[in-house]
C-alpha positions as CSV (number, residue, x, y, z in Angstrom):
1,X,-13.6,-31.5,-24.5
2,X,-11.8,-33.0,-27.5
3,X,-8.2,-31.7,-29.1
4,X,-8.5,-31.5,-32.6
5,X,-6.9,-34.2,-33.8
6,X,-9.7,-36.0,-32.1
7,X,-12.6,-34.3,-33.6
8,X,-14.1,-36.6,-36.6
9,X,-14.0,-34.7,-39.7
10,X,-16.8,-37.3,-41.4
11,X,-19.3,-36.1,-39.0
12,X,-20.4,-32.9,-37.3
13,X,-20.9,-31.5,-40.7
14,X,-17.1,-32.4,-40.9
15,X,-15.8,-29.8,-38.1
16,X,-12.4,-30.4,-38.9
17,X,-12.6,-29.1,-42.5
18,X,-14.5,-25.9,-40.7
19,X,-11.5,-25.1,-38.9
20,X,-9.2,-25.5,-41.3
21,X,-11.3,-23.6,-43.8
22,X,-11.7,-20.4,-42.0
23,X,-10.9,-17.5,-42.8
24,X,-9.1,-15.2,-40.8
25,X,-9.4,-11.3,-41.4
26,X,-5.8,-9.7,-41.0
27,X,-5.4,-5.7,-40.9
28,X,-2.0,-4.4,-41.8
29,X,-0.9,-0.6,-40.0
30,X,1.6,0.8,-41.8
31,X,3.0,4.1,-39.7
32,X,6.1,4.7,-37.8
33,X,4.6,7.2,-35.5
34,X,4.4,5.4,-32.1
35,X,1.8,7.4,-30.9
36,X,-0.8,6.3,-33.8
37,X,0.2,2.8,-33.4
38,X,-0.4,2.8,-29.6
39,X,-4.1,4.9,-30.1
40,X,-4.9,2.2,-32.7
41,X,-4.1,-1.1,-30.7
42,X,-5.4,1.0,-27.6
43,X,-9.0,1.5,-29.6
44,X,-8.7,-2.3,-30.7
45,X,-8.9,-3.5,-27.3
46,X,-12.1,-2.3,-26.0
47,X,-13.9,-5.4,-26.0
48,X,-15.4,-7.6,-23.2
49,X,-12.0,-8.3,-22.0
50,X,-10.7,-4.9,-22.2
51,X,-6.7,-4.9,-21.4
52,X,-5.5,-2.5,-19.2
53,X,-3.0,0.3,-19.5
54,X,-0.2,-1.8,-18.4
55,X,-0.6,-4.9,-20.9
56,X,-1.4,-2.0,-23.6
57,X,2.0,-0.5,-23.1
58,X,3.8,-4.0,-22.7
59,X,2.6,-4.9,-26.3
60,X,3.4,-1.6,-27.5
61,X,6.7,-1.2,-26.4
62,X,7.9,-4.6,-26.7
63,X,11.0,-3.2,-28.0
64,X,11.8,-0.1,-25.9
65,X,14.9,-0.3,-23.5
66,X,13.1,1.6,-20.6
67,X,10.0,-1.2,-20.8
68,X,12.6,-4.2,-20.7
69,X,14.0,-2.4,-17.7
70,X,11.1,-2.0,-16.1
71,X,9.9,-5.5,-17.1
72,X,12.9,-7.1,-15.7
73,X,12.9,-5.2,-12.7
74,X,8.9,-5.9,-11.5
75,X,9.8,-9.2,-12.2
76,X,6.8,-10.1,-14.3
77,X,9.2,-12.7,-16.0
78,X,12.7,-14.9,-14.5
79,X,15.3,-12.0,-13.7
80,X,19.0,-12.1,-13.0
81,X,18.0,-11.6,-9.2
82,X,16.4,-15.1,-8.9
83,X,19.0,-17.2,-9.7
84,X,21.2,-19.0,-7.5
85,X,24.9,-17.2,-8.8
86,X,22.9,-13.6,-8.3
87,X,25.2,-10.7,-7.5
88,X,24.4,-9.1,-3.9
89,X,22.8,-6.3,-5.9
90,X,20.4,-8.6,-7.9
91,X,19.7,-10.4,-4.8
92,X,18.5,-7.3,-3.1
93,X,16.6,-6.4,-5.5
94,X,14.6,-9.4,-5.9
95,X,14.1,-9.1,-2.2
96,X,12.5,-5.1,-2.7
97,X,10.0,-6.8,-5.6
98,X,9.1,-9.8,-3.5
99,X,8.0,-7.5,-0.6
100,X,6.5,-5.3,-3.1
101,X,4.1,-8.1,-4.9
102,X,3.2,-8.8,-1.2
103,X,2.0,-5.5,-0.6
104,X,0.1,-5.1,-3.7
105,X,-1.1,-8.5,-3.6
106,X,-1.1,-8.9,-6.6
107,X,-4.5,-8.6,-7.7
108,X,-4.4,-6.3,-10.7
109,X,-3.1,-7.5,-14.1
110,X,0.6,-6.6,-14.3
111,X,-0.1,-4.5,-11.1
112,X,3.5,-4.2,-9.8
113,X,4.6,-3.3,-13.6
114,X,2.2,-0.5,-13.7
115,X,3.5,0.8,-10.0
116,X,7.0,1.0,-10.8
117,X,6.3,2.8,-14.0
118,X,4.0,5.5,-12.6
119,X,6.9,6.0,-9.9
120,X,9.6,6.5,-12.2
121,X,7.1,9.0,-14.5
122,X,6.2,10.9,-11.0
123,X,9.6,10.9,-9.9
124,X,11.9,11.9,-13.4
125,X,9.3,14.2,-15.4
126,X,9.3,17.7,-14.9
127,X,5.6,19.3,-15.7
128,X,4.9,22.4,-17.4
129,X,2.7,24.5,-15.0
130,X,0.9,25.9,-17.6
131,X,0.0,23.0,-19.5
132,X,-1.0,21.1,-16.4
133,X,-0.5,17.6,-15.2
134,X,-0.4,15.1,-17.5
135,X,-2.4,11.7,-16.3
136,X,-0.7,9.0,-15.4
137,X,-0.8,6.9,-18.0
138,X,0.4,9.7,-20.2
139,X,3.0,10.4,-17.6
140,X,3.9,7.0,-18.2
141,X,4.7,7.1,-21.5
142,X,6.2,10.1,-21.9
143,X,9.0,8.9,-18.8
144,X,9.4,5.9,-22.2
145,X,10.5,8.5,-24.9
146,X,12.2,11.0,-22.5
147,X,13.9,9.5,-20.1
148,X,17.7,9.8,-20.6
149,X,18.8,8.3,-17.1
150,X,20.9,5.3,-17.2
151,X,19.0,2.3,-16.5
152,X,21.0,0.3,-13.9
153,X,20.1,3.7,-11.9
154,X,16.9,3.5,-12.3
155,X,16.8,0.0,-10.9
156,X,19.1,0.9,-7.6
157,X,17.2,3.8,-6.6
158,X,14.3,2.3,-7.2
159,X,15.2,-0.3,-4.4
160,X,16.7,2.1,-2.4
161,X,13.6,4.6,-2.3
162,X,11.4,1.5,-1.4
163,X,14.0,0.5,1.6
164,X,13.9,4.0,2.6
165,X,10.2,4.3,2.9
166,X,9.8,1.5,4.2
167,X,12.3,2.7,7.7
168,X,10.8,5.8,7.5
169,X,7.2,5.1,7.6
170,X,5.7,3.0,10.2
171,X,4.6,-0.9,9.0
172,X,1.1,-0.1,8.6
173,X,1.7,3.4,7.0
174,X,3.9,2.7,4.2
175,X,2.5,1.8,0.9
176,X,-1.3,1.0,2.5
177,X,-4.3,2.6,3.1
178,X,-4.8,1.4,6.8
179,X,-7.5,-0.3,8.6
180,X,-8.9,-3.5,9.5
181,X,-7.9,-4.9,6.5
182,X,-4.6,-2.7,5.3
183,X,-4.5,-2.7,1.3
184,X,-2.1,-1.5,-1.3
185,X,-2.7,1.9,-2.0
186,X,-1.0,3.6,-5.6
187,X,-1.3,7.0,-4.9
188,X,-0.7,7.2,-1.1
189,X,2.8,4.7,-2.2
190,X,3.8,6.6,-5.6
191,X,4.0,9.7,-3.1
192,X,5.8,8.1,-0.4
193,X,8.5,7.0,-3.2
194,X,9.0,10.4,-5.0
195,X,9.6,12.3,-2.3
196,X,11.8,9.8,-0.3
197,X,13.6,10.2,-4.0
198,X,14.1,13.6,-3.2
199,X,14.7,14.1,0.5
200,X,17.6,11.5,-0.1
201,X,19.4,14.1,-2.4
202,X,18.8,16.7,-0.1
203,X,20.4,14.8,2.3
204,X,23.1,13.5,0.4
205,X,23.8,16.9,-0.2
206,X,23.7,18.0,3.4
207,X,20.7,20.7,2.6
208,X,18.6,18.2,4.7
209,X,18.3,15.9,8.2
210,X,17.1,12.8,8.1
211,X,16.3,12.8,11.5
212,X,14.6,15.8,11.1
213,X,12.5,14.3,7.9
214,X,11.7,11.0,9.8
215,X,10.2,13.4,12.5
216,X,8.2,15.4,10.8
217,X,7.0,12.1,8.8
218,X,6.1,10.4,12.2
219,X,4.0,14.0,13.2
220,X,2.1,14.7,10.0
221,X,1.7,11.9,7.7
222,X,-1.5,10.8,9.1
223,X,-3.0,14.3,9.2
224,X,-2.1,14.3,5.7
225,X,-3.2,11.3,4.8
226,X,-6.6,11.4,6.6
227,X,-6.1,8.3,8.9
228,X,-6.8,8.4,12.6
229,X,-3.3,8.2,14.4
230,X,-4.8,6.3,17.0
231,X,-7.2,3.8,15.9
232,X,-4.1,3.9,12.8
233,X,-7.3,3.8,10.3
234,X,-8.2,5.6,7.3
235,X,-11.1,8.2,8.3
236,X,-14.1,7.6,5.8
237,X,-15.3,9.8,3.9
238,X,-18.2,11.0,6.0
239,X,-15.6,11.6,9.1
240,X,-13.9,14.5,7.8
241,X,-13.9,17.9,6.0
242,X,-17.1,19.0,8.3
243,X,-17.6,21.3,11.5
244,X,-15.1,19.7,14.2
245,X,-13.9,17.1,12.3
246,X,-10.2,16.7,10.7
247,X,-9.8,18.0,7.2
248,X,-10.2,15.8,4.2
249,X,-6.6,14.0,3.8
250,X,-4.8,12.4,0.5
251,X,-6.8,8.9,1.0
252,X,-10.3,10.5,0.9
253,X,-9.4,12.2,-2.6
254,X,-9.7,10.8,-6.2
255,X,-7.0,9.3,-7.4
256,X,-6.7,11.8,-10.3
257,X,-3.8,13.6,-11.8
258,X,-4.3,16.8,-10.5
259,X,-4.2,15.2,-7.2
260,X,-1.8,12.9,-7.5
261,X,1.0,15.8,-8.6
262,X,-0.4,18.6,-6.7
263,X,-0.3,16.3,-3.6
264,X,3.3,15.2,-4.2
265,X,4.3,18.2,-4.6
266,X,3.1,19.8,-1.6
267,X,4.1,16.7,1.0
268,X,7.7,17.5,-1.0
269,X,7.7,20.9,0.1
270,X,6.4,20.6,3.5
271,X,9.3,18.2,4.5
272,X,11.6,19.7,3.0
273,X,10.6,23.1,4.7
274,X,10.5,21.3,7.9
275,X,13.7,19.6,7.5
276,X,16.2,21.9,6.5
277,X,19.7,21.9,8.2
């Protein structure tokens, strides 16, 4: 409990000369290949306190545009948004995070970070059917090198899709797994925002109604999802899937990536069949 100025370098077996005698092993990487750079730091950090995917990617890419957009915009520093001469814009925005951090309580390191990434990746990448999907934290970073989209955009839609699934799904549908004690659940959310991306084009474009999408919404998201539409809980696993019980739904699967885009893509294509002009 001392600061080292403090610490007695006569005695101890003079622990202030130990300190300032160590030695300090230093590895230097030379490669320009990001990929390499990110597997070696990624194979570093495997110790006790193993970092997760999101404070892997924020040392990575440190310099890339779409990170410091995404940085910015989860707020996990000060942002324009917070300060008192904020545009109406910023303001809003800050607003979307806040509610956001709420949701997600944030419990995980970086946690809203790593959300708003995997939406953007889900909601911009287009995957090869015959590769397959990638996962999500490959998704991830491939959305860093190829996304060309402009970046104040990013940020407004963003908002927006959050704003929109929040009116369209009910208070203890969107974003949650449901039940006595609702929690913050990624896959169930990242699918609620791509496709509200979506439907909002269609509609924009007049190929969809929105009152026809909030319908359908408000009929089948809890079959889909596997919660009981009127206790308004998530069915365990033991409640469905068997003789005279409802089929398994999105929140008794693994949160894989060949659920997480095969699921998104067919809630996508049910609403949109269902909600056609």
């Amino acid at each position: 409990d001392k600061h080292f100025d403090k610490l007695e370098p006569e005695n101890a077996r003079g622990i202030q000369s130990r300190f300032l005698g160590r030695k300090i092993p230093i590895t230097t990487v030379q490669c320009n290949e990001q990929a390499t750079l990110y597997h070696i730091f990624d194979r570093y950090n495997t110790g006790s306190e193993k970092l997760n995917q999101a404070e892997i990617r924020n040392a990575v890419y440190q310099d890339h545009p779409v990170h410091r957009t995404l940085w910015e915009l989860s707020r996990e520093s000060a942002a324009p948004g917070d300060s008192a001469d904020a545009s109406e814009a910023e303001v809003r925005e800050a607003a979307v995070i806040a509610q956001l951090k709420r949701v997600m309580r944030n419990k995980k390191r970086y946690g809203t970070y790593d959300f708003i990434g995997r939406v953007m990746a889900f909601t911009y990448l287009d995957v090869d059917p015959s590769v397959g999907p990638p996962s999500v934290n490959l998704a991830i970073r491939r959305f860093y090198e190829e996304c060309d989209e402009d970046h104040a955009s990013l940020r407004a839609s963003f908002v927006d899709d959050f704003r929109t699934v929040a009116d369209w799904y009910d208070d203890d549908l969107s974003f949650v797994k449901p039940g006595e004690r609702s929690r913050f659940h990624a896959l169930a959310a990242t699918i609620q925002m791509t496709s509200a991306h979506h439907l909002k084009q269609g509609i924009e474009e007049r190929r969809l109604s929105e009152d026809k999408i909030k319908t359908y919404i408000e009929d089948n998201w809890c079959a889909f999802a596997g919660i009981d539409p009127e206790e308004r809980i998530a069915y365990r696993d033991g409640e469905v899937g068997g003789v005279d019980q409802p089929p398994i739904g999105l929140l008794q699967m693994r949160q894989n990536a060949l659920n997480s885009w095969g699921q998104q893509q067919l809630w996508l294509q049910r609403i949109e069949a269902a909600a056609a002009s």
